[in-house]
C-alpha positions in Angstrom: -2.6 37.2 -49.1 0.2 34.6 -50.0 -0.8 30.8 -49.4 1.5 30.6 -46.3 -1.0 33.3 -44.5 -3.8 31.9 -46.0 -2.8 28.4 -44.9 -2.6 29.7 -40.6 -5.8 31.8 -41.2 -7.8 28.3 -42.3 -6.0 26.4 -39.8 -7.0 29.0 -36.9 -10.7 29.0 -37.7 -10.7 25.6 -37.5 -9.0 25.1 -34.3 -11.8 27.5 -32.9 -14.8 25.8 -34.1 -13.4 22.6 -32.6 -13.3 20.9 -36.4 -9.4 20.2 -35.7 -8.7 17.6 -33.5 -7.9 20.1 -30.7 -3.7 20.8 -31.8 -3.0 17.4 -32.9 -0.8 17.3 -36.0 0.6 14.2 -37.4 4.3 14.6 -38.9 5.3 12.3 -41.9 7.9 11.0 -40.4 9.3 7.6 -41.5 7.1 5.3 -39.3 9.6 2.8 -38.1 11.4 5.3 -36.4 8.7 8.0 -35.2 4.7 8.2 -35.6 4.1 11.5 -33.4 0.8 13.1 -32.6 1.3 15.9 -30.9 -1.4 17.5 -28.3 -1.1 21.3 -28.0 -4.4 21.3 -26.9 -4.8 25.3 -27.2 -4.6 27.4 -29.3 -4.0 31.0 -29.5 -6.8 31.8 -31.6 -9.3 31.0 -28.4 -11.2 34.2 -27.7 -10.3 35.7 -24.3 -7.8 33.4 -23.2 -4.9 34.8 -21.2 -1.7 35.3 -23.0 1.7 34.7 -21.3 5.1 35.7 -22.8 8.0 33.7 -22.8 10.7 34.0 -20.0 14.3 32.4 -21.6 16.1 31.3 -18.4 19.7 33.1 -18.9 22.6 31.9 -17.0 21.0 28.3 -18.4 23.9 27.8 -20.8 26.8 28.1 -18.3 25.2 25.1 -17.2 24.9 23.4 -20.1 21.3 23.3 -19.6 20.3 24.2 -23.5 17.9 23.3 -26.1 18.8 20.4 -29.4 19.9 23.5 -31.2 22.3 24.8 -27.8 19.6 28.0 -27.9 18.5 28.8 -24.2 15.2 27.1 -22.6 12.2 28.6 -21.3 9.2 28.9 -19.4 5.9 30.9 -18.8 5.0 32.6 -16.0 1.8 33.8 -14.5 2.0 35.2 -10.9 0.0 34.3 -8.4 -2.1 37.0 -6.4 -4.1 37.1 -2.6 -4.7 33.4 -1.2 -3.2 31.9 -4.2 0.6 34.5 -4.2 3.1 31.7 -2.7 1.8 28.5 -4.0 2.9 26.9 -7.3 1.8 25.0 -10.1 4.8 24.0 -12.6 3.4 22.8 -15.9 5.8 20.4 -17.5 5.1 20.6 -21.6 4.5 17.5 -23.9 5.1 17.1 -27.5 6.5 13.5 -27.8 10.4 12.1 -28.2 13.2 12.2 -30.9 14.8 8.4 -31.0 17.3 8.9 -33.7 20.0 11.7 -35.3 17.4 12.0 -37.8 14.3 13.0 -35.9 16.3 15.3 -33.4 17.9 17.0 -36.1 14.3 17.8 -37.5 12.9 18.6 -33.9 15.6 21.3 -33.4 14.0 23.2 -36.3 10.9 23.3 -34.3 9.9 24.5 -31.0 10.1 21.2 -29.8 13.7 21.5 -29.8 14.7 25.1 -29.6 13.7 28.4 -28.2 14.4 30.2 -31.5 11.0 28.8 -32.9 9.2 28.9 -29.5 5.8 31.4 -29.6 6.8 34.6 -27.7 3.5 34.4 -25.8 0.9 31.5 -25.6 -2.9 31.2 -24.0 -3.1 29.8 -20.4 -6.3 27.5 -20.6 -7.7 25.0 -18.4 -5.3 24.2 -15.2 -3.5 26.8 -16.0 -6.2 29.7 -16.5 -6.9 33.0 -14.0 -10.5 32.6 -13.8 -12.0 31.4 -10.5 -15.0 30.1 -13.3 -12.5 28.0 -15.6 -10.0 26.9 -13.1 -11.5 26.9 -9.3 -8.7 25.5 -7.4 -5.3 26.8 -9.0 -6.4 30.6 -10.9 -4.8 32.8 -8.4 -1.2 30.6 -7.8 1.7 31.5 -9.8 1.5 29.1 -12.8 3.9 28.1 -15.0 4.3 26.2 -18.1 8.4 24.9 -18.7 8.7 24.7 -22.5 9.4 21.1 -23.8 12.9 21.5 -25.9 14.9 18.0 -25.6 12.7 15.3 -27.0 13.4 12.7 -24.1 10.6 14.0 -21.3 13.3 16.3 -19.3 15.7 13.2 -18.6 18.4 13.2 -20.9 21.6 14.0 -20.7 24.6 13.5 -23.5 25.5 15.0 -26.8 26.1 14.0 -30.4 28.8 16.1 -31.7 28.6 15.5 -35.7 24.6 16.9 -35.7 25.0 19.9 -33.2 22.9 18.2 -31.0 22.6 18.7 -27.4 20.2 15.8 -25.2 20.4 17.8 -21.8 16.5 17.3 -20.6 17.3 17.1 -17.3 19.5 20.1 -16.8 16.6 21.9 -18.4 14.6 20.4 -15.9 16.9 21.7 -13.1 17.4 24.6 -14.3 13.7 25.7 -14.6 13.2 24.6 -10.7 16.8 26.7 -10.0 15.7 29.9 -11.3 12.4 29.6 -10.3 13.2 29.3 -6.4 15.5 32.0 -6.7 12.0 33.9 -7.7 10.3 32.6 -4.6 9.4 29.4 -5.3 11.1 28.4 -2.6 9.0 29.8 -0.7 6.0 27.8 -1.5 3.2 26.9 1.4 1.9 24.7 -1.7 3.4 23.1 -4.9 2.1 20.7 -7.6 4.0 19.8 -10.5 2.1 18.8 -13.5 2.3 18.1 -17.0 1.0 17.0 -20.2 2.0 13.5 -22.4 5.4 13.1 -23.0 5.5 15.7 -19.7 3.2 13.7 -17.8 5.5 11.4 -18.1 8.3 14.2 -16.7 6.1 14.4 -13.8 6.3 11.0 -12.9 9.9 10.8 -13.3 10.4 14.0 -11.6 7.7 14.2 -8.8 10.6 13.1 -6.0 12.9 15.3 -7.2 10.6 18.2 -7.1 9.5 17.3 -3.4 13.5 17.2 -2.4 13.2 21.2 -3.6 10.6 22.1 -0.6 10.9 21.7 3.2 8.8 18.8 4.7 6.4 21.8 6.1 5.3 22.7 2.2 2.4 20.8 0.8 3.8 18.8 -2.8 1.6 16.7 -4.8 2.2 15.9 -9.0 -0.4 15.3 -11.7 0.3 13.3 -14.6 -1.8 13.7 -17.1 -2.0 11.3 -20.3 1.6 10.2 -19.0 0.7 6.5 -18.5 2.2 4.8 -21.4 2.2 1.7 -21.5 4.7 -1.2 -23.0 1.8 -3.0 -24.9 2.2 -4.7 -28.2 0.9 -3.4 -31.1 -1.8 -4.4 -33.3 1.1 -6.7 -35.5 2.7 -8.3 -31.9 5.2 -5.7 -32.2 6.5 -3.5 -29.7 6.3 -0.2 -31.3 6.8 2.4 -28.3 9.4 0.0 -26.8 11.0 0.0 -30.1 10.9 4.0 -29.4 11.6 4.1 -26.1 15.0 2.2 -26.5 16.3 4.8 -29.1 15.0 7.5 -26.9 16.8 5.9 -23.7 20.6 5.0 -25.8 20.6 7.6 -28.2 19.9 11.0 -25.1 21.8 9.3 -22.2 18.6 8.8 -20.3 19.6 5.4 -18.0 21.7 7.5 -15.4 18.9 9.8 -14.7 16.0 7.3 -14.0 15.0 5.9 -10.8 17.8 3.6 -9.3 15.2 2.2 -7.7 14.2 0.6 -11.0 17.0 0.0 -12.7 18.2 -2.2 -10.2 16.1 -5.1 -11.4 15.1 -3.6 -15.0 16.5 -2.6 -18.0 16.7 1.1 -18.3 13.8 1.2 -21.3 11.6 -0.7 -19.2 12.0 2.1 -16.7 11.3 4.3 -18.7 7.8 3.0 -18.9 5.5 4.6 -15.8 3.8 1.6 -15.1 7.5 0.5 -13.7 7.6 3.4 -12.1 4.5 4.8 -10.2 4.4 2.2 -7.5 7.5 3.5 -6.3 6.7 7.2 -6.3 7.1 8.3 -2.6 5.1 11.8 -3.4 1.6 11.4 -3.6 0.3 11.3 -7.2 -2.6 12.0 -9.3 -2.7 9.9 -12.4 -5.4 11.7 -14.9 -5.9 9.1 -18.3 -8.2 8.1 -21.2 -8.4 4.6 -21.1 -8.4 4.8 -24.7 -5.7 7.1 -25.0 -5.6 8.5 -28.3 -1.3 8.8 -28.7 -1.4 5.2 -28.4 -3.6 4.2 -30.0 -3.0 6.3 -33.1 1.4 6.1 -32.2 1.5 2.9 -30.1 -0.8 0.4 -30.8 -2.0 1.0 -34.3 0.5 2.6 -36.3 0.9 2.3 -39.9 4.0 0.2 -39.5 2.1 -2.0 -37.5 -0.7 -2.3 -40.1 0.4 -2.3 -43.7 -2.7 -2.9 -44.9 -4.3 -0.6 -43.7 -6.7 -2.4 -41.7 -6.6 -0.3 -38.8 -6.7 3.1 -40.8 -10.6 4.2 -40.4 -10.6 3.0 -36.4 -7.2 4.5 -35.6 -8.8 8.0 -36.7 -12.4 7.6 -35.3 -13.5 5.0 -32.7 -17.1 5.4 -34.6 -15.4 2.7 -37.2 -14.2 0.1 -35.2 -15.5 -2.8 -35.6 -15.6 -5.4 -33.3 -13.0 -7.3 -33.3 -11.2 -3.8 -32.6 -12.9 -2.9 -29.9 -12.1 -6.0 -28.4 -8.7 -5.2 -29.1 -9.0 -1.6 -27.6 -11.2 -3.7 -24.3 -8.1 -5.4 -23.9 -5.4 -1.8 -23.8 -7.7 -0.6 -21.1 -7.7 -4.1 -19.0 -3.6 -4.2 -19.3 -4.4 -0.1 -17.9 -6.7 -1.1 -14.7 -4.0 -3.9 -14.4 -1.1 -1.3 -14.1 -3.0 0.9 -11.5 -4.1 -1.8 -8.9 -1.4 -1.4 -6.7 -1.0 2.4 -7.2 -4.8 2.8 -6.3 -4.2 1.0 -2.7 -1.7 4.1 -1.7 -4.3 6.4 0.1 -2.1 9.7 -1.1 -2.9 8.8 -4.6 -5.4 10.2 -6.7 -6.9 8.3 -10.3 -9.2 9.3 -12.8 -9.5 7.0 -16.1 -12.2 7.9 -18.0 -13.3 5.7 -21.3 -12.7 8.7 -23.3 -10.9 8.5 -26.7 -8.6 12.0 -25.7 -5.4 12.6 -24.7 -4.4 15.5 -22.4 -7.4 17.0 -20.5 -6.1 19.3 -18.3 -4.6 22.4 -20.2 -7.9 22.2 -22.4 -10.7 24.6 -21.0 -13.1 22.4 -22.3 -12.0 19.2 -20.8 -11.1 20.8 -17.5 -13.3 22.4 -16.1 -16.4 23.9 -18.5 -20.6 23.3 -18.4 -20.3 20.1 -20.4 -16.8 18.5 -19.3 -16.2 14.7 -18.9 -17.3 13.9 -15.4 -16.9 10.9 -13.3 -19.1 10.4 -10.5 -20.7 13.5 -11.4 -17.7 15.5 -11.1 -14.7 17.1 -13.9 -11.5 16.5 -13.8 -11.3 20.1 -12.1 -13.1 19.6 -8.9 -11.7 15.9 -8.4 -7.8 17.1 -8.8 -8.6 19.7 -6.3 -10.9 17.1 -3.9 -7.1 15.3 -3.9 -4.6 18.0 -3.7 -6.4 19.9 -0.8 -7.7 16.6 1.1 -11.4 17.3 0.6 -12.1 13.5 -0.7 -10.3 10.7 -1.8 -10.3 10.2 -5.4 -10.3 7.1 -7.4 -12.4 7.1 -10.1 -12.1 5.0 -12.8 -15.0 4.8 -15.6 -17.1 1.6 -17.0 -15.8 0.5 -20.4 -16.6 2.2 -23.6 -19.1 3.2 -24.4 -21.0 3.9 -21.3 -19.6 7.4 -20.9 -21.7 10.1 -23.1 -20.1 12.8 -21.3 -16.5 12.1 -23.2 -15.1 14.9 -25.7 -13.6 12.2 -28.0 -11.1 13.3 -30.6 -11.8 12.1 -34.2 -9.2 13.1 -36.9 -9.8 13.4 -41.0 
């Protein structure tokens, strides 16, 4: 067996037996420009899971609705069946940003930024599983994941011409919704568009736009989940995901795409930022979060630009070695968090649930979903209190007691 085989076979037995921090991987990129953990949060060495091919979405390129590379984009696609046959769950992929020439041009050799290196088929876990006992609310609709290929959360839209590159996130974005309606999406009784991190995100951005798709009669709802970045300074003073978030914004020709409604009064990177954004959502909206999200904390807050010495290196890993003086620090990112939701949390349409968990992404995890020992809040998983919101069962606004008063977290620690 030659090292490269050896080297996936190691790295799928440890994804199964949970000693990998659940699909993160940390590129070496150079750290003023990018620091990305990336949350696949599956994998496709879990036993039994359901395995969905890949759909490219042809006719994409006469729009110029393409990859970084130009290659086609794509989606998976799990048809619903009985109750469940015309409603609609869109699952908008994560996987971070590109904010220079030089980290696009590296994306588009991934599937981050082109179909050519996307899997051909990938496990449907968590909200996106067809088991009535992993996934009560949402097995039987037609569920979809739209693959993640521009680098600026489905928004961009420009070109650099010297590297080959194409920014065009938010053609993708329509173009997904286009060809899926022409499948019979429009005629959904029931929609919800979701995603992940850097799609979370998306699905704040794009949660009015995906109502304007329906009539008034269909039921729309979005989910954001670990999409509530905020613009906090780092552990140095700095402002490392602004610093991001600029390049990401001038470099994929994000401002003409973002809410108007923003812009206005803000610059366009500071509408980039949900908390600028979710009080003006006119959709209702679930926003699902870690109060110690572990993206920022690892990319945001305390990232080795931001601590040359290396005084953050042990906590940033594993809350287990903070010390106190950290955690204080860490007290404070989830105060500036319960600041950013007040308002939100007064809407009656809106659903919360920040737990005081050191995670990122919980709903596309089977564990973290909906499983025997899942986070809970109020005694219930994220599962039952999405579906208590979308269907109008119970109001939801749960939001945890600081760390570390929750033992029924699934906290990610990395080596």
């Amino acid at each position: 067996m030659n090292m490269k085989k050896l080297l996936l076979v190691v790295v799928a037995i440890l994804v199964v037996f949970g000693k990998w921090a659940d699909g993160f991987v940390e590129y070496g990129l150079n750290e003023t420009e990018m620091s990305l953990i990336e949350s696949y949060g599956v994998s496709n060495a879990i036993p039994n899971a359901l395995m969905v091919g890949l759909t490219l979405i042809y006719g994409a390129n006469a729009k110029g609705a393409v990859c970084l590379d130009g290659t086609l984009p794509g989606y998976h696609w799990h048809r619903g069946h009985g109750s469940g046959a015309n409603n609609w769950l869109i699952q908008l992929e994560g996987g971070g940003w590109c904010n220079s020439v030089r980290n696009c041009v590296y994306r588009k050799t991934t599937r981050r930024g082109s179909s050519a290196y996307m899997e051909k088929q990938i496990p449907f876990t968590g909200i996106l599983s067809d088991k009535a006992e992993e996934n009560p609310d949402f097995f039987n609709w037609n569920r979809i994941k739209l693959r993640y290929c521009d680098g600026a959360s489905f928004t961009g839209d420009s070109e650099h011409k010297a590297a080959n590159l194409q920014f065009r996130g938010e053609r993708i974005f329509w173009a997904g919704m286009e060809d899926l309606m022409s499948k019979g999406m429009r005629y959904a009784h029931q929609a919800l568009l979701s995603g992940c991190s850097a799609g979370g995100l998306a699905a704040i951005l794009h949660c009015d736009d995906f109502r304007s798709l329906f009539p008034r009669t269909t039921k729309v709802k979005c989910l954001s989940d670990a999409g509530l970045f905020l613009d906090a300074p780092d552990v140095s003073g700095g402002r490392t995901l602004r610093n991001m978030y600029t390049g990401v914004v001038g470099l994929q020709g994000v401002k003409k795409n973002l809410p108007r409604i923003c812009t206005n009064h803000l610059d366009p990177t500071s509408c980039f930022f949900p908390q600028n954004l979710i009080n003006s959502v006119r959709t209702p909206l679930f926003i699902l979060n870690a109060a110690y999200d572990s993206w920022q904390i690892q990319s945001s807050l305390a990232p080795p630009s931001a601590d040359p010495h290396g005084y953050w290196h042990d906590c940033r890993l594993n809350h287990a070695k903070c010390n106190p003086s950290q955690l204080l620090f860490l007290q404070g990112f989830r105060n500036q968090m319960l600041n950013v939701i007040r308002q939100f949390a007064t809407s009656h349409q809106n659903g919360l649930f920040i737990n005081s968990c050191f995670a990122h992404c919980q709903t596309e995890r089977q564990d973290t979903w909906f499983a025997d020992n899942s986070p809970v809040l109020h005694n219930k998983p994220i599962a039952l209190a999405v579906g208590d919101w979308y269907f109008d069962r119970a109001a939801v606004k749960a939001i945890d007691c600081p760390y570390p008063c929750d033992n029924t977290c699934h906290h990610l620690v990395f080596r």
